[in-house]
C-alpha beads as a LAMMPS data file, in Angstrom:
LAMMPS data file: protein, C-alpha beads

114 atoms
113 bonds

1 atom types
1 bond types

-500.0 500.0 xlo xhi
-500.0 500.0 ylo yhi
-500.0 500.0 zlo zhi

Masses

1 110.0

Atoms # bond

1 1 1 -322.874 247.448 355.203
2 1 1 -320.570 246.594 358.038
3 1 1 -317.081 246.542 356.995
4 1 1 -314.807 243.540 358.311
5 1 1 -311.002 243.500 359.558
6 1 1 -308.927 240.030 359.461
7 1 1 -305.827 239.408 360.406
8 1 1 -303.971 236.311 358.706
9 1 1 -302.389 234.371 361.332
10 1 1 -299.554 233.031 359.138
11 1 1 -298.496 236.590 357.731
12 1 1 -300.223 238.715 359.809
13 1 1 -301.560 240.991 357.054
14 1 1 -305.233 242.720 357.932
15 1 1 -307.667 242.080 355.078
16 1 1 -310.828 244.206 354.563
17 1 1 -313.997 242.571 353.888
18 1 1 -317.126 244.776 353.145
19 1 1 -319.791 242.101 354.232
20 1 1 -323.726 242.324 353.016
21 1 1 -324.565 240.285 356.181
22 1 1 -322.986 238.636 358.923
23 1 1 -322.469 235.161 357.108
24 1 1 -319.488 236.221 354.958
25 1 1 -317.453 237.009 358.650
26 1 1 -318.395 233.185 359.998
27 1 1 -317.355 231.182 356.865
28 1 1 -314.053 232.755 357.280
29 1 1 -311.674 234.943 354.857
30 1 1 -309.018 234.669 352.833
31 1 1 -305.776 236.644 353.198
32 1 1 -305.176 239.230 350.477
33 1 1 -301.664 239.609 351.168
34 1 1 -300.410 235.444 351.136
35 1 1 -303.837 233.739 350.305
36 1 1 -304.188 231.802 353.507
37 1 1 -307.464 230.824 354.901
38 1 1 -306.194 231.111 358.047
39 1 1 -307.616 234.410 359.001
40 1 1 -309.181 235.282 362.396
41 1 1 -311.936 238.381 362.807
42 1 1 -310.047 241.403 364.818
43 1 1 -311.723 244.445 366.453
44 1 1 -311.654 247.250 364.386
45 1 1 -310.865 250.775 365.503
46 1 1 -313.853 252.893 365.497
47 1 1 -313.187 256.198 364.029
48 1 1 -316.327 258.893 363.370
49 1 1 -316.646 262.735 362.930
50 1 1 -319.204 265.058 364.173
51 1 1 -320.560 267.263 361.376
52 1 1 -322.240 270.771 361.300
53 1 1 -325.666 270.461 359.714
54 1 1 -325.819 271.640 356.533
55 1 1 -326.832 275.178 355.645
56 1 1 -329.135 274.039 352.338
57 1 1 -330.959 270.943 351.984
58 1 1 -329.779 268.302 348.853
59 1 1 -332.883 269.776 347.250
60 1 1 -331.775 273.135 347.253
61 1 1 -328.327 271.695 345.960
62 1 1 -329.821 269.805 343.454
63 1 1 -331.649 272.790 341.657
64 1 1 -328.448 274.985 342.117
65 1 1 -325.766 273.132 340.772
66 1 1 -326.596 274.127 336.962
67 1 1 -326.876 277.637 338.351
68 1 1 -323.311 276.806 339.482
69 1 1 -321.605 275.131 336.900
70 1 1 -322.527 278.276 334.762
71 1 1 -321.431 281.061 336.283
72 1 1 -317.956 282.541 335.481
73 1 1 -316.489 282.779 339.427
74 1 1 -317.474 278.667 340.186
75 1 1 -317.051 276.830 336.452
76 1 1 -313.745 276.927 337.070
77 1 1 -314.270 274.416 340.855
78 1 1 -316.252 271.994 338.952
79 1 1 -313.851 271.829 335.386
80 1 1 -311.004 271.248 338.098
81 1 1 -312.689 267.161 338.751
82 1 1 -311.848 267.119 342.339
83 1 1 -314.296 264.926 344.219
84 1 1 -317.775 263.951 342.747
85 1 1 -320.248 266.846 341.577
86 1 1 -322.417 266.066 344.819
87 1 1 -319.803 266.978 346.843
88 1 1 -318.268 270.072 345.054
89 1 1 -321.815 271.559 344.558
90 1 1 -321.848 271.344 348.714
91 1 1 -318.626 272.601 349.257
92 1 1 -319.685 275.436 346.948
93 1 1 -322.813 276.228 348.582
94 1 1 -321.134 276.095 351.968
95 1 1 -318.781 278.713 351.308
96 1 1 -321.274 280.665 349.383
97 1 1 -323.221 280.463 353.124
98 1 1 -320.615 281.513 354.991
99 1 1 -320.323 284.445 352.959
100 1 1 -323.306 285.243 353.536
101 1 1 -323.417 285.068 357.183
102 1 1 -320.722 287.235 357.488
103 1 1 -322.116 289.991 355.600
104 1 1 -325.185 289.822 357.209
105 1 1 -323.278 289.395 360.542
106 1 1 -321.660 292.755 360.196
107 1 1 -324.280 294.805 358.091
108 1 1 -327.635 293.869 359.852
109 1 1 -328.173 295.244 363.395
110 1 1 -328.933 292.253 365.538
111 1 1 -332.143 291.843 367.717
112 1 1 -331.919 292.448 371.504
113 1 1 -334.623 290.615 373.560
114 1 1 -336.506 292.586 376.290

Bonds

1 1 1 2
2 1 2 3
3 1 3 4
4 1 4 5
5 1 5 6
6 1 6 7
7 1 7 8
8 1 8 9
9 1 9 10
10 1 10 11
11 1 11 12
12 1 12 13
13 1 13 14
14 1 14 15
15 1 15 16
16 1 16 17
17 1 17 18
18 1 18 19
19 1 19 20
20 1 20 21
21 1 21 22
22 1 22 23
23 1 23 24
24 1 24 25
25 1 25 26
26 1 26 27
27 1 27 28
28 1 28 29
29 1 29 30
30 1 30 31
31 1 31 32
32 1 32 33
33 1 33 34
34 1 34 35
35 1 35 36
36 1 36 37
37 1 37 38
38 1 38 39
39 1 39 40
40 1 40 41
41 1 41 42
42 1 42 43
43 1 43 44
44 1 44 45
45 1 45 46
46 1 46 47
47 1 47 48
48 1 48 49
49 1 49 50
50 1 50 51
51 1 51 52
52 1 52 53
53 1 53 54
54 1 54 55
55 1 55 56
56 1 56 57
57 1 57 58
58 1 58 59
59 1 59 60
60 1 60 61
61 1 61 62
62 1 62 63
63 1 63 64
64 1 64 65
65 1 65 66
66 1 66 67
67 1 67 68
68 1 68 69
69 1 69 70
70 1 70 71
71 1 71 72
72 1 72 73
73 1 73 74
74 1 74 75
75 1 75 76
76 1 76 77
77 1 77 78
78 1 78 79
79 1 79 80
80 1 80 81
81 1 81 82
82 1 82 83
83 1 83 84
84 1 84 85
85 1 85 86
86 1 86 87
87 1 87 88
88 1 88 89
89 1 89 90
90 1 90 91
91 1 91 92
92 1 92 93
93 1 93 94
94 1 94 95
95 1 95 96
96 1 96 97
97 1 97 98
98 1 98 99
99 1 99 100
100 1 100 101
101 1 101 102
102 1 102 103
103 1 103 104
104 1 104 105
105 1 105 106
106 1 106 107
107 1 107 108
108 1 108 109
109 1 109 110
110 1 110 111
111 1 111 112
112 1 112 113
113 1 113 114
């Protein structure tokens, strides 16, 4: 769902419009700041963010989180309502990975290849 920018030509205030399809943008928009119809479509920046895959899969994350929510050292993340569970459960796990790469890091000789 594409999200549309308009910018009223009488007050120049840029409205948001989060469009199903493409009709919504050609009938035109009203302007949530002054209430004009006169709004014209505008480019929109284009903003994105390259992501490191995840270390576990949602599956994994799924299964976990009650494991989570019930231990002593990680109750306290999820009582503290930041975010949605989804995304504390991943933030969780994430650390609990990088942990765990560490340690193995420095405790497990690595391989050499011939």
């Amino acid at each position: 769902m594409p999200v549309f920018e308009f910018r009223c030509k009488k007050c120049q205030a840029i409205t948001e419009i989060l469009c199903w399809g493409a009709g919504l943008a050609q009938h035109g928009v009203t302007c949530g700041q002054c209430g004009s119809k006169a709004t014209v479509k505008v480019i929109s920046r284009v903003s994105f963010k390259v992501a490191k895959p995840a270390k576990y899969g949602e599956e994994f994350l799924h299964k976990a989180r009650p494991f989570l929510r019930r231990q002593k050292e990680t109750a306290e993340y999820f009582a503290e309502g930041k975010g949605s569970e989804d995304s504390r459960t991943f933030e969780l796990a994430e650390q609990i990975g990088d942990r765990v790469d560490r340690m193995l890091a420095t405790r497990v000789p690595s391989r050499k290849l011939k």
